[in-house]
KEPA-664759 format. One record per atom (N, C-alpha, C): residue in three letters; x negated, y negated, z negated. Coordinates in steps of 0.001 Angstrom, whole numbers, padded with zeros to 6 digits, always signed. Each point is the difference from the previous one (the first is absolute). Layout:
% KEPA-664759
AlaXYZ;...
//
This chain:
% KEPA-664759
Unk-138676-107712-116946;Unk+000914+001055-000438;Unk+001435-000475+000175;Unk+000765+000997+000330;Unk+001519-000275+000479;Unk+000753+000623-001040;Unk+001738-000389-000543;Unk+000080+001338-000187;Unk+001736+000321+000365;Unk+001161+000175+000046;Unk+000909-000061+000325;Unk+000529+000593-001201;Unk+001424-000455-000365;Unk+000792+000440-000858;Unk+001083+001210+000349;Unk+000129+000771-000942;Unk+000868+001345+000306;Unk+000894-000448-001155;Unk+001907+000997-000305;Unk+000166-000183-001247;Unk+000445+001680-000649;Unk-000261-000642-001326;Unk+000484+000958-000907;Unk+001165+000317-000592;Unk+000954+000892+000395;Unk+001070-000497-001195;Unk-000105-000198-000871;Unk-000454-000294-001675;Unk-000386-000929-000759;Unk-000119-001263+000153;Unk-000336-000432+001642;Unk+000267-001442-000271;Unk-001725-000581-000123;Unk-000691+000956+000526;Unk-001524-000551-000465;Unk-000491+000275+001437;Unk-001205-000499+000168;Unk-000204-000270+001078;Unk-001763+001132+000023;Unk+000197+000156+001653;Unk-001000+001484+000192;Unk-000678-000967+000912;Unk-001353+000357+000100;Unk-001181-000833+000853;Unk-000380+000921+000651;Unk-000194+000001+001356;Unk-000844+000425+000966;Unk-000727-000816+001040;Unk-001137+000718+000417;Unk-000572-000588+001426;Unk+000188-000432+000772;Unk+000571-000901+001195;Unk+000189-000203+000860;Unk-001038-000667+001257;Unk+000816-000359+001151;Unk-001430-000915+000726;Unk+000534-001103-000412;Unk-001466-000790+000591;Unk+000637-001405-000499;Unk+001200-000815+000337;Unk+000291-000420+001277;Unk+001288-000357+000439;Unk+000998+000386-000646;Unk+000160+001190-000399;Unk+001402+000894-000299;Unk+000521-000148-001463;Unk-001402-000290-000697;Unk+000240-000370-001800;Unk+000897-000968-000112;Unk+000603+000440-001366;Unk+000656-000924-001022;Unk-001000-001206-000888;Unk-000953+000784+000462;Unk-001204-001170-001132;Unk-001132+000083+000055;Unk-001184-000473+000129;Unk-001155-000255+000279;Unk-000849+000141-001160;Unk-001237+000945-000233;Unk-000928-000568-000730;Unk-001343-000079+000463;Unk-000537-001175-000013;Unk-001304-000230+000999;Unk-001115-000245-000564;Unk-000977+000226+000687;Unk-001466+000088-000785;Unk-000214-001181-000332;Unk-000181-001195-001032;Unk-000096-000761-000155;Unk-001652-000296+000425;Unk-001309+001186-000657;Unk-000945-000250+000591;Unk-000357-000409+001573;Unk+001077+000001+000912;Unk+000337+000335+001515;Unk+000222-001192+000372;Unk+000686-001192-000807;Unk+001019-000900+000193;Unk-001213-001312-000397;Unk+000219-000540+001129;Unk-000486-001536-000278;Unk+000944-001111+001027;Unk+000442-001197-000799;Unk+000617-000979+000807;Unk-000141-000921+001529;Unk+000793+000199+000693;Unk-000679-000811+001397;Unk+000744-001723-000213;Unk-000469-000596+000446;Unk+000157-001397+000407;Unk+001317-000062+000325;Unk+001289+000522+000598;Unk+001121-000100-000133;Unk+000818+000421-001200;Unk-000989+000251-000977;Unk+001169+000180-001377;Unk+000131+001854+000024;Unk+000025+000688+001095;Unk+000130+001425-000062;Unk-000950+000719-000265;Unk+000114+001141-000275;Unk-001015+000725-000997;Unk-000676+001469+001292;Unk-001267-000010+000447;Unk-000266+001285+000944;Unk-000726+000843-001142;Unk+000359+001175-000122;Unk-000586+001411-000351;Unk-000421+000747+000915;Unk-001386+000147-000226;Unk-000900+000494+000889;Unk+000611+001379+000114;Unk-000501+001004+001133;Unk+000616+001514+000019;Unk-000902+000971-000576;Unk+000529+000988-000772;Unk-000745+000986-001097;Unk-000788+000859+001008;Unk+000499+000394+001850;Unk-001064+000674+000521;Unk-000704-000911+001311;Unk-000588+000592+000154;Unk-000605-001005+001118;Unk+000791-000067+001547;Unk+000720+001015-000039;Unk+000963+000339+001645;Unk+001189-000943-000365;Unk+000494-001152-000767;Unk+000752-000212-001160;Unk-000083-001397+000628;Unk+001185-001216+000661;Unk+000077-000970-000508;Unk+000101-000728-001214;Unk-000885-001266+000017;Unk+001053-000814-001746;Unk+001511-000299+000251;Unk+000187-000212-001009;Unk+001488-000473-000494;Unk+000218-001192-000048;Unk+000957-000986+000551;Unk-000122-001014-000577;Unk+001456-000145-000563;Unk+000085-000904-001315;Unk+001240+000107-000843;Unk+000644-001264-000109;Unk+001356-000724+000272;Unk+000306-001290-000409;Unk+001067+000592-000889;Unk-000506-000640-001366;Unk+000323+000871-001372;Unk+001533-000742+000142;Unk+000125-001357+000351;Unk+001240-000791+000141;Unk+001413+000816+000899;Unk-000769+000417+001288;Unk+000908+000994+000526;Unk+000500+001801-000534;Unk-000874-000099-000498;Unk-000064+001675-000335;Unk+001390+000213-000635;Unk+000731+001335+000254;Unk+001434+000010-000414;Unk-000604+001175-001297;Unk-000639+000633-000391;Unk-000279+000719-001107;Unk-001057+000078-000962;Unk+000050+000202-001280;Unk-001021-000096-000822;Unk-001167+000637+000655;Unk-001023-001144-000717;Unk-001233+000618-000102;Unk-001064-000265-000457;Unk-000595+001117-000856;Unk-001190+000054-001099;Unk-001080-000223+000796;Unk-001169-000433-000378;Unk-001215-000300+000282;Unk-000827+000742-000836;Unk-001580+001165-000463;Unk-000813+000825-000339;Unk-000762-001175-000547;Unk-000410+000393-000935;Unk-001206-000852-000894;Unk-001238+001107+000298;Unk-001117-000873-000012;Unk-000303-001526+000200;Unk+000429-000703+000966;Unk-000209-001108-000062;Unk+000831-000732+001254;Unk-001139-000225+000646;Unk-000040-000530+001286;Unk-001468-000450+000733;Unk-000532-001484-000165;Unk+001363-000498-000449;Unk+000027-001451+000055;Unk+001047-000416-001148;Unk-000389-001259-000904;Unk+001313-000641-000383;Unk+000418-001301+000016;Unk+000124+000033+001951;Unk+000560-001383+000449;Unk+001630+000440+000329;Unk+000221+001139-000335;Unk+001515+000217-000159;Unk+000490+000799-001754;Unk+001076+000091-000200;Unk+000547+000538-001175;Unk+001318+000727+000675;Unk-000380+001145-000079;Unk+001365+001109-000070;Unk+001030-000038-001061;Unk+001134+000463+000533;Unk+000986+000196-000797;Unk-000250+001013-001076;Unk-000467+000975+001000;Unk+000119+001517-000762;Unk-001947+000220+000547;Unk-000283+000832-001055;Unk-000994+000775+000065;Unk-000136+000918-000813;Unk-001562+000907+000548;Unk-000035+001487-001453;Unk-001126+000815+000581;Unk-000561+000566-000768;Unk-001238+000390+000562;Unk+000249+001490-000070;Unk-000613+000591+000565;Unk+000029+001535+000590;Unk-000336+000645-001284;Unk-000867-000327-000843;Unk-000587+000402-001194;Unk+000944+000374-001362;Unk+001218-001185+000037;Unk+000742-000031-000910;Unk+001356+000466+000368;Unk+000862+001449-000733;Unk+000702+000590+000378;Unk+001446-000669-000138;Unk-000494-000385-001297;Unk+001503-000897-000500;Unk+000421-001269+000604;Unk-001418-000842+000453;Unk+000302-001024+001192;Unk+000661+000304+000838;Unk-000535+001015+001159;Unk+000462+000331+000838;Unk+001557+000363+000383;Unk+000012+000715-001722;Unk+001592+000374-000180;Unk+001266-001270-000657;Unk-000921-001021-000313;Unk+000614-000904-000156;Unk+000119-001089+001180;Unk-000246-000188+001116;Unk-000650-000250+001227;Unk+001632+000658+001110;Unk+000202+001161-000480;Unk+000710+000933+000666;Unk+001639-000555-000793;Unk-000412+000102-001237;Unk+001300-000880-000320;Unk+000504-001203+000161;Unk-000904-000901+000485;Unk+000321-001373+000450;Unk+000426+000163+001220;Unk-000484+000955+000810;Unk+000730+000239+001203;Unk+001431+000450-000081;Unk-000043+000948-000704;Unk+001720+000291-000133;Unk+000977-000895-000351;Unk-000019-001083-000452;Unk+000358-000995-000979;Unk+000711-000693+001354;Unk-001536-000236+000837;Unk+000266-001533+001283;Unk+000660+000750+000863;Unk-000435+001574-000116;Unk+000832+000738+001344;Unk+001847+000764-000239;Unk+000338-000740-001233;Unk+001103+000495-000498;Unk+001131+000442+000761;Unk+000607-001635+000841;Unk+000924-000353+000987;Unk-000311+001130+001209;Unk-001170+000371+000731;Unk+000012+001209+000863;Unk+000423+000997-000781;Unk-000774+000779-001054;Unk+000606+000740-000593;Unk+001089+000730-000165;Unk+000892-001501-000419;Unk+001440+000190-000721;Unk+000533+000513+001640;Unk-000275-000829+001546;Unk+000526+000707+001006;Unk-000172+001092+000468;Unk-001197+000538-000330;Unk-000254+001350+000213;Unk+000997+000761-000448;Unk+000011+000099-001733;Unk+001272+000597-000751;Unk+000979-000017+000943;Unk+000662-001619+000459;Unk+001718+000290+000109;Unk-000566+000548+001224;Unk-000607-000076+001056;Unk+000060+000761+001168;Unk-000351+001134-000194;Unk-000186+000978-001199;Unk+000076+001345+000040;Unk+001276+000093-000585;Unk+000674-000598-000943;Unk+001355+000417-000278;Unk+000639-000023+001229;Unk+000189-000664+000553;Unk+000509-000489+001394;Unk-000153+001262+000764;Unk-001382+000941+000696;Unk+000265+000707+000217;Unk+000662+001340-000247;Unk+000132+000160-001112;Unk+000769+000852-001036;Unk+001171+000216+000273;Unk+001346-001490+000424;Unk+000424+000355-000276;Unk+000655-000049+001810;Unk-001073-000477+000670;Unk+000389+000200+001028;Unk+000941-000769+001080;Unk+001225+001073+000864;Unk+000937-000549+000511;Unk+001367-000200-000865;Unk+000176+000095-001351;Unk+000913+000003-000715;Unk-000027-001936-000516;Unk-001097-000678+000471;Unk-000081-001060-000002;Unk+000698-000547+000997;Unk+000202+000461+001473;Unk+000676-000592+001030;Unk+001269-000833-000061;Unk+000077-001474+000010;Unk+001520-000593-000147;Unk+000001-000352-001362;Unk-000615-000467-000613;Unk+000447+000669-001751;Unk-000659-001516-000435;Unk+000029-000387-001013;Unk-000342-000737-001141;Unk-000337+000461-001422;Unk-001364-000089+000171;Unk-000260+000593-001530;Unk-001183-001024-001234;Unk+000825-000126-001443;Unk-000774-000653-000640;Unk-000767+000610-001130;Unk-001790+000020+000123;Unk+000005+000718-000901;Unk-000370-000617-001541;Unk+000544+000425-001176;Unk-000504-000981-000924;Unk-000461+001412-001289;Unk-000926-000649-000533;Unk-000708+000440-001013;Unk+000123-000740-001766;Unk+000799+000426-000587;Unk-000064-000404-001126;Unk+000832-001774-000164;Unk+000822-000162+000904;Unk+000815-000803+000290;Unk-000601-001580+000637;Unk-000707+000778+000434;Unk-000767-000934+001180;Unk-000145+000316+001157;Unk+000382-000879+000739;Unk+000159+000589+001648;Unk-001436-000265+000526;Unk-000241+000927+000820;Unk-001758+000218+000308;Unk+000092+000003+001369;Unk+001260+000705+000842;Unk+000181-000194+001338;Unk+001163+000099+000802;Unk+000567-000863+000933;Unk+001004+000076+001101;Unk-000416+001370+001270;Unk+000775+000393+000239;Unk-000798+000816+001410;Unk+001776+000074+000997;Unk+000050-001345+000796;Unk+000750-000118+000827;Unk+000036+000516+001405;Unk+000505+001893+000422;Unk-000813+000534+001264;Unk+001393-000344+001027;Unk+000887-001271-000653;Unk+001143-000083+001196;Unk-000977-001197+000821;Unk-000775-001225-000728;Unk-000199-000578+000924;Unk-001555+000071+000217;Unk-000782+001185-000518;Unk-001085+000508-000263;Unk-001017-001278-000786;Unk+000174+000038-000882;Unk-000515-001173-000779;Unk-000258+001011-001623;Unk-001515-000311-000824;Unk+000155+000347-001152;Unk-000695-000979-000893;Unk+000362-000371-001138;Unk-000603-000723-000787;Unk-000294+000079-001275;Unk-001601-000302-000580;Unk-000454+000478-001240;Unk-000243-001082-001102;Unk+000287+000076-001000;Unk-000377-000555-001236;Unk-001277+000046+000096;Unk-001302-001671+000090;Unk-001323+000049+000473;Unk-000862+000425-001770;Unk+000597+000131-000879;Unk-000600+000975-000777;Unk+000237+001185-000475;Unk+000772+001193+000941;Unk+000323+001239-000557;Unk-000975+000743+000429;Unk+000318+000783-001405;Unk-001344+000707-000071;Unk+000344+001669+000315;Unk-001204+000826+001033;Unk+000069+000831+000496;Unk+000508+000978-000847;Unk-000338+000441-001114;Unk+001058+000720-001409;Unk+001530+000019-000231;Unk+000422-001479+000405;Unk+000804-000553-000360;Unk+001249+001000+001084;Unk-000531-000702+001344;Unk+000435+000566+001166;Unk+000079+001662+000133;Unk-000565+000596-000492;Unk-000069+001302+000013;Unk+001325+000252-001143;Unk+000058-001001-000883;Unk+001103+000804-001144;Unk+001015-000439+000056;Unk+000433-001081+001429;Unk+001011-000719+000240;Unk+001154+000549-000039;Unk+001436-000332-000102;Unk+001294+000960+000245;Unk+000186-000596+001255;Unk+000736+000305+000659;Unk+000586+000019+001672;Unk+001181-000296+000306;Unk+000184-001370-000124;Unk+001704-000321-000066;Unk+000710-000135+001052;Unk+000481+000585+000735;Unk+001013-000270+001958;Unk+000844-001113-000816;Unk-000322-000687+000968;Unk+001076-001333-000167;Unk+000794-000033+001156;Unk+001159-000889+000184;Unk+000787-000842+001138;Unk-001222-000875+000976;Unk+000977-000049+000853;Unk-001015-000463+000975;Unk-000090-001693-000244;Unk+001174-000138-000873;Unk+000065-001404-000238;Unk-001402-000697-000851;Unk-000522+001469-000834;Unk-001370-000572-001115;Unk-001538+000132+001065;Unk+000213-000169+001008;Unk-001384-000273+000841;Unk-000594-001159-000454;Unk+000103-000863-000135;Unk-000610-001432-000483;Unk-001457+000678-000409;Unk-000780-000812+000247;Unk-001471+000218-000551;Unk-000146-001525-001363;Unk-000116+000132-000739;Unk-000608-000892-001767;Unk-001050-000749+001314;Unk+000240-000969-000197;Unk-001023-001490+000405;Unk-001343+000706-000158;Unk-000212+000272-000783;Unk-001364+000047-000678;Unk-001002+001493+000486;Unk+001222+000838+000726;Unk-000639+000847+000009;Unk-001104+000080+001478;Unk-000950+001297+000006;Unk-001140+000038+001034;Unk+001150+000733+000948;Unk-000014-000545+001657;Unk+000745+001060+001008;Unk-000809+000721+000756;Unk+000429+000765+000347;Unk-001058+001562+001395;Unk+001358+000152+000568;Unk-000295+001067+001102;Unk+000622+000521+000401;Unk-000109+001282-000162;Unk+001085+001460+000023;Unk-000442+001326-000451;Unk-001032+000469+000659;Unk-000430-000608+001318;Unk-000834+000489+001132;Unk-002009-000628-001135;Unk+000718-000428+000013;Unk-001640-000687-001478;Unk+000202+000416-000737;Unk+000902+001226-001172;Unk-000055+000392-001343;Unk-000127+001288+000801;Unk+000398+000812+001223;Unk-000411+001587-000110;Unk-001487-000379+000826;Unk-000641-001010+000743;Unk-000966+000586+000273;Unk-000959-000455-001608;Unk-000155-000885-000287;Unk-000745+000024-001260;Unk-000214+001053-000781;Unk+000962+000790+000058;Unk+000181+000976-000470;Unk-000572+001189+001089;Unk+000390+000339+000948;Unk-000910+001056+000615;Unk-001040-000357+000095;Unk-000463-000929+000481;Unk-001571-000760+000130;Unk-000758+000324-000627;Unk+000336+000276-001479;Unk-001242+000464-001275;Unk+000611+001051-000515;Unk+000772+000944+000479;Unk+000690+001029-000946;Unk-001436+001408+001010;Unk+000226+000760-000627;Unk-000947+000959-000085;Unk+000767+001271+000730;Unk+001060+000081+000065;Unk+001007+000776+000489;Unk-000032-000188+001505;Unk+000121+001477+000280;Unk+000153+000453+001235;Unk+001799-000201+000743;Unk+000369-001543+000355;Unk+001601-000119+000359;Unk+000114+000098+001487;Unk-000923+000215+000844;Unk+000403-000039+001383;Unk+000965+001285+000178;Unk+000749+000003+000710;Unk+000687+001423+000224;Unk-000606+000932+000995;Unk+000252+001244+000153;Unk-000908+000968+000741;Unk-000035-000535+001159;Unk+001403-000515+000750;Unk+000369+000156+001747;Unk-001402-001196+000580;Unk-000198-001177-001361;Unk-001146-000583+000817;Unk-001341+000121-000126;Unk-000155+001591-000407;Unk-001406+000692+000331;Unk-000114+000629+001173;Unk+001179+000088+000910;Unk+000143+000789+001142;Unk+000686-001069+001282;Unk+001387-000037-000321;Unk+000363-000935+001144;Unk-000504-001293+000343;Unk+000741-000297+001588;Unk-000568-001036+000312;Unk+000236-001380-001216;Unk-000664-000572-000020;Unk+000381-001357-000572;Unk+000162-001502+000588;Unk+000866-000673-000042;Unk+000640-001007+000548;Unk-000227-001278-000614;Unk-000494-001260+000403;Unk+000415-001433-000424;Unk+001001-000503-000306;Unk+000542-000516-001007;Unk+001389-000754-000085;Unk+000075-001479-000420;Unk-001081-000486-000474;Unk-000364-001169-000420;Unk-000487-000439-001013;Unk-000562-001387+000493;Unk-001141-000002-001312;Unk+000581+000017-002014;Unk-001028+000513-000315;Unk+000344+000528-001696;Unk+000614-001660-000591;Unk+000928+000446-000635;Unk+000465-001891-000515;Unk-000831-000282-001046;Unk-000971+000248-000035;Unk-000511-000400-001350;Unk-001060-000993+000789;Unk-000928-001325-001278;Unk-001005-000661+000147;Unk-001159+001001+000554;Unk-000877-001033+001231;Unk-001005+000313+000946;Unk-000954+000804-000705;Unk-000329-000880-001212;Unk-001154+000431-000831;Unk+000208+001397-000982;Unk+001171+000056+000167;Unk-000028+001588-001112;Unk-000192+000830+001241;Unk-000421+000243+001145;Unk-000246+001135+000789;Unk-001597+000046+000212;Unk-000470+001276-000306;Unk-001182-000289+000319;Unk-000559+000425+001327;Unk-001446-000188+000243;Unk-000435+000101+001418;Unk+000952+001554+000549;Unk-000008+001121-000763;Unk+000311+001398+000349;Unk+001131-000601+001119;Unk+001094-000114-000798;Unk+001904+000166-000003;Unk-000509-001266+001314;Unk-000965-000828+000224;Unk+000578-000918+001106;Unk-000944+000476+001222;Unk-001012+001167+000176;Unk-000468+000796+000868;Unk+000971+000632+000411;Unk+001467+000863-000955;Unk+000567+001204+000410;Unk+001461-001000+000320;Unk+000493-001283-000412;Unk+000851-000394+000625;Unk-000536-000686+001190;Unk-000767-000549+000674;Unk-000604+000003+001110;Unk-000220+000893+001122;Unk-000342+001295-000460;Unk+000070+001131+000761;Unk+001650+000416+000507;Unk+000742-000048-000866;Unk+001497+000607+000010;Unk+000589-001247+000488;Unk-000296-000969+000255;Unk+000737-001331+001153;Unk-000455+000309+001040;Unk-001379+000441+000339;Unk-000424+000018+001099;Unk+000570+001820+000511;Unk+000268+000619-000494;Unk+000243+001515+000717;Unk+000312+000821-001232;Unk+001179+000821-000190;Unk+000614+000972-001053;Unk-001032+000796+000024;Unk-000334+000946-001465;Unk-001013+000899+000176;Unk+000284+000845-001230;Unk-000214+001149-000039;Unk+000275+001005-000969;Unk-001338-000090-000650;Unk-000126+000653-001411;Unk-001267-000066-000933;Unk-001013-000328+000730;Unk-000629+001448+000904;Unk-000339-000078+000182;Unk-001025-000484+001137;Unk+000873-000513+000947;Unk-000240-001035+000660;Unk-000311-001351-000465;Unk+000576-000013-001479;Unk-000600-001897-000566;Unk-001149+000619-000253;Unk-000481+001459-000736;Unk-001691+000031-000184;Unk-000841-000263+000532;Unk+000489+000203+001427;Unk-000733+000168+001155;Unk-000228-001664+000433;Unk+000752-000671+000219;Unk+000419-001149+000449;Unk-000497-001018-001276;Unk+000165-000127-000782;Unk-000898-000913-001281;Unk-001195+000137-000986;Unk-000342+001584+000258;Unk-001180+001050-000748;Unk+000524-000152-001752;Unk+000841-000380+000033;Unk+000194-000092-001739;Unk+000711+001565-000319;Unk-000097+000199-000848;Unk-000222+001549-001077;Unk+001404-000209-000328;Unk+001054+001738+000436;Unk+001111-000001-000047;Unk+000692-000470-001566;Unk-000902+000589-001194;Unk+001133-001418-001165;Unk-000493-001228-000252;Unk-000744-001012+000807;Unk+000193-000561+000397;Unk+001110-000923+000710;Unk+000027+001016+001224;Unk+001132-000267+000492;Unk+001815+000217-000848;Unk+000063+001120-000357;Unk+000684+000330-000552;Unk+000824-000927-001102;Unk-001221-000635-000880;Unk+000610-000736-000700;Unk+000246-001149+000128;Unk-000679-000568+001443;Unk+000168-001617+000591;Unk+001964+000642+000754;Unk+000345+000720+000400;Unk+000592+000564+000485;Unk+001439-000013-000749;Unk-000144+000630-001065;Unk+000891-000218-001598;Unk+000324-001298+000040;Unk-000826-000975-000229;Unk+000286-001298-000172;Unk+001307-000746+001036;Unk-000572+000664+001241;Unk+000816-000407+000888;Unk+001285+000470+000482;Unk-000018+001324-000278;Unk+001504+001160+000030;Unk+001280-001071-001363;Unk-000925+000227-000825;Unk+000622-001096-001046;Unk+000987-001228-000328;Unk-000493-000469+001134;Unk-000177-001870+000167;Unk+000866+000376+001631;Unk+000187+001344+000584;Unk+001263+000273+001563;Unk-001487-001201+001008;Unk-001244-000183-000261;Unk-000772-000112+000787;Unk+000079+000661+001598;Unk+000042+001731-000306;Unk-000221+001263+000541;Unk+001148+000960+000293;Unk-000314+000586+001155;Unk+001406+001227-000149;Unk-000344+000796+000682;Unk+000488+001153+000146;Unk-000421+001548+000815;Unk+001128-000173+000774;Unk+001047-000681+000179;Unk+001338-000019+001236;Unk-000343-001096+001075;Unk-000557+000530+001288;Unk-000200-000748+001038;Unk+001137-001255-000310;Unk+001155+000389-000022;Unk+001018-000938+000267;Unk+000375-001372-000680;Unk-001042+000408-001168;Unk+000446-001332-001125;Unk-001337-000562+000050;Unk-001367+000300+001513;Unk-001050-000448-000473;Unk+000342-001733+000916;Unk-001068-000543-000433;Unk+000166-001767+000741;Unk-000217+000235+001662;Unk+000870-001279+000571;Unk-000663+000705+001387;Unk-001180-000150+000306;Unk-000295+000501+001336;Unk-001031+000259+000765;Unk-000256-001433+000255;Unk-001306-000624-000301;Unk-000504-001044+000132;Unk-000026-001318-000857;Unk+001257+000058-000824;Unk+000187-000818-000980;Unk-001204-000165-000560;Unk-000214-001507-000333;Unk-001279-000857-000565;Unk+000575+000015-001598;Unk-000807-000065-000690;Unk-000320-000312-001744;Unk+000496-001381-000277;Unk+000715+000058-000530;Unk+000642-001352-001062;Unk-001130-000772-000462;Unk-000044-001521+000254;Unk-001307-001045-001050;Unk-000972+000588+000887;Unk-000947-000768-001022;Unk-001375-000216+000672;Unk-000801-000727-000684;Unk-001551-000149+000049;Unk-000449-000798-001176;Unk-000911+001231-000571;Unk-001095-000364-000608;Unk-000652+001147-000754;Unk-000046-000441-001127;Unk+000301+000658-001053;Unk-000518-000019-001735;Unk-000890+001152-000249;Unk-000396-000909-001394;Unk-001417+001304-000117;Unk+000745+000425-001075;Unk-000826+001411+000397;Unk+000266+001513-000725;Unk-000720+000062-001062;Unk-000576-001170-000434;Unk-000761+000075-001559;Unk+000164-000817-000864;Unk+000919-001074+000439;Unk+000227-001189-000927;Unk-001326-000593-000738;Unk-000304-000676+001211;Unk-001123-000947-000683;Unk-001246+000521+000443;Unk-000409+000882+000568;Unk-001050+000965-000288;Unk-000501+000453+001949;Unk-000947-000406+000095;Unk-000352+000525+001599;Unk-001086+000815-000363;Unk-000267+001211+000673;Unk-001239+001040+000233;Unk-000146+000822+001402;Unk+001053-000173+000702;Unk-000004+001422+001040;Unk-001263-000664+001172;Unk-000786+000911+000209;Unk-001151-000059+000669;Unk+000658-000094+001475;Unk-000754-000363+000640;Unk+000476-000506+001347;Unk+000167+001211+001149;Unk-000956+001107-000154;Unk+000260+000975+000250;Unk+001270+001171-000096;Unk+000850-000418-001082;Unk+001099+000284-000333;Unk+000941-000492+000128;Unk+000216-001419+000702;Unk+001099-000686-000377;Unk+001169+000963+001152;Unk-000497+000528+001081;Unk+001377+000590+000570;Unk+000623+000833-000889;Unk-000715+000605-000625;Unk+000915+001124-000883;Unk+001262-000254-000260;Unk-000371-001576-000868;Unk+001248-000168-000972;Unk+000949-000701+001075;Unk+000322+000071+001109;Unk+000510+000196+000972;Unk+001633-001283-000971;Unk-000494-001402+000330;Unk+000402-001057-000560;Unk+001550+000440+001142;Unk+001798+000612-000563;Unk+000118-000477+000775;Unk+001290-000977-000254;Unk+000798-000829+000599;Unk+001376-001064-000404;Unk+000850+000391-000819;Unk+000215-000029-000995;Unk+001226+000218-000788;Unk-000049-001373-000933;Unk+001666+000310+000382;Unk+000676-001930-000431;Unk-000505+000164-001739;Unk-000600-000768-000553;Unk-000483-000220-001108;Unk+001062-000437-000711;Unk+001285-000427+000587;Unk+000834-000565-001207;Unk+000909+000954-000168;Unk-000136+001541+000530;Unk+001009+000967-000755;Unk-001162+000560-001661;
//
């Protein structure tokens, strides 16, 4: 079981489904799970058309619960909870929110962020809550920085201070992104329909790869930036050309309009032939291999410099 985080304004956190790759957090059949000889953990697959899983709990970048009974106890989970017990489960769900705070809290500022838009352009802004500064958001030298325990509430009830350009400094201490990592975090799991109409119709253009880390894109967004390096294509030509289901597309699409990935103006697209920045593959699961061999073109592995 997968499940990805949505937010609430309240500040509480909404669970849904996801696939596996794409989750915020993992919960796995523990009956499924027995240890291999390298220390990593394989979970057998729930259907039979179904590779196992195999897990190196050391690499894994997100929580994850394990189902009682266990099959074995030559390992000890962090987290577990059995399907049976409601309040486990829901207590299970709160330990996740807890470890998954720090995404969270970026989700928040990257929806304030989109809010307030291009009125951010050039500007210096600090926001503080109750006389604590929670965040820098420097868009002269595109740099933003967070207090590594503010809490998503917090951020929502922040005041909005424009400063001089002289108060850019980021606090030692604080976590840095760039705005191109606080709005897609934010479109990535927002539920909202942000693509604009013109790129349900016009052509669409390459402009370069999304600045964000390899691993927050999933297989989709690196099928449809693959397609759009190799040849501009309007909607419906990526349907045609990747078989993936227009919101689908749409919202791998968002991500990238976002992040100036993408553009509908021939003139500002990359040129004709230009190669992809970096090189190198990272995995798209942190820690975690499953894609059946039959599939591996899909996820259509392709170069983007890992250190934007």
């Amino acid at each position: 079981m997968a499940e990805v985080l949505a937010h609430l304004p309240d500040g509480w956190l909404q669970w849904r489904m996801a696939a596996f790759g794409e989750a915020d957090a993992w919960w796995v059949s523990g009956e499924r799970t027995r240890p291999l000889e390298d220390g990593s953990l394989q979970v057998a697959p729930g259907a039979p058309h179904e590779n196992p899983v195999v897990l190196n709990l050391m690499a894994v970048d997100r929580p994850v619960a394990f189902s009682t009974p266990l099959a074995t106890m030559d390992f000890e989970p962090r987290c577990v909870f059995s399907l049976e017990d409601i309040s486990g489960m829901q207590s299970a769900l709160h330990m996740f929110a807890t470890w998954l705070q720090p995404l969270h809290a970026v989700y928040v500022l990257g929806a304030l962020v989109m809010r307030r838009a291009s009125s951010l352009r050039q500007s210096v802004h600090h926001l503080n809550y109750r006389g604590t500064l929670l965040a820098v958001l420097d868009y002269r030298d595109g740099r933003v920085g967070m207090l590594p325990t503010a809490q998503p509430a917090d951020l929502w009830a922040a005041e909005w201070d424009k400063r001089p350009p002289s108060a850019h400094d980021l606090p030692s201490n604080f976590v840095t992104y760039t705005p191109a990592q606080l709005i897609w975090s934010y479109v990535r799991r927002t539920e909202r329909d942000l693509l604009p109409v013109r790129y349900y119709h016009d052509t669409i253009y390459f402009r370069h790869p999304p600045h964000v880390p390899l691993r927050w894109l999933r297989d989709s967004q690196l099928i449809v930036l693959r397609e759009l390096h190799a040849e501009p294509g309007n909607m419906h030509a990526l349907r045609q050309r990747t078989g993936l289901a227009e919101d689908v597309i749409a919202h791998d699409l968002s991500c990238m309009y976002y992040t100036g990935a993408i553009t509908t103006t021939a003139s500002k697209s990359a040129p004709p032939g230009q190669s992809l920045e970096g090189g190198g593959q990272t995995s798209m699961l942190g820690g975690a291999t499953s894609t059946p061999q039959g599939q591996r073109d899909s996820t259509a592995p392709m170069p983007i410099d890992p250190k934007r």
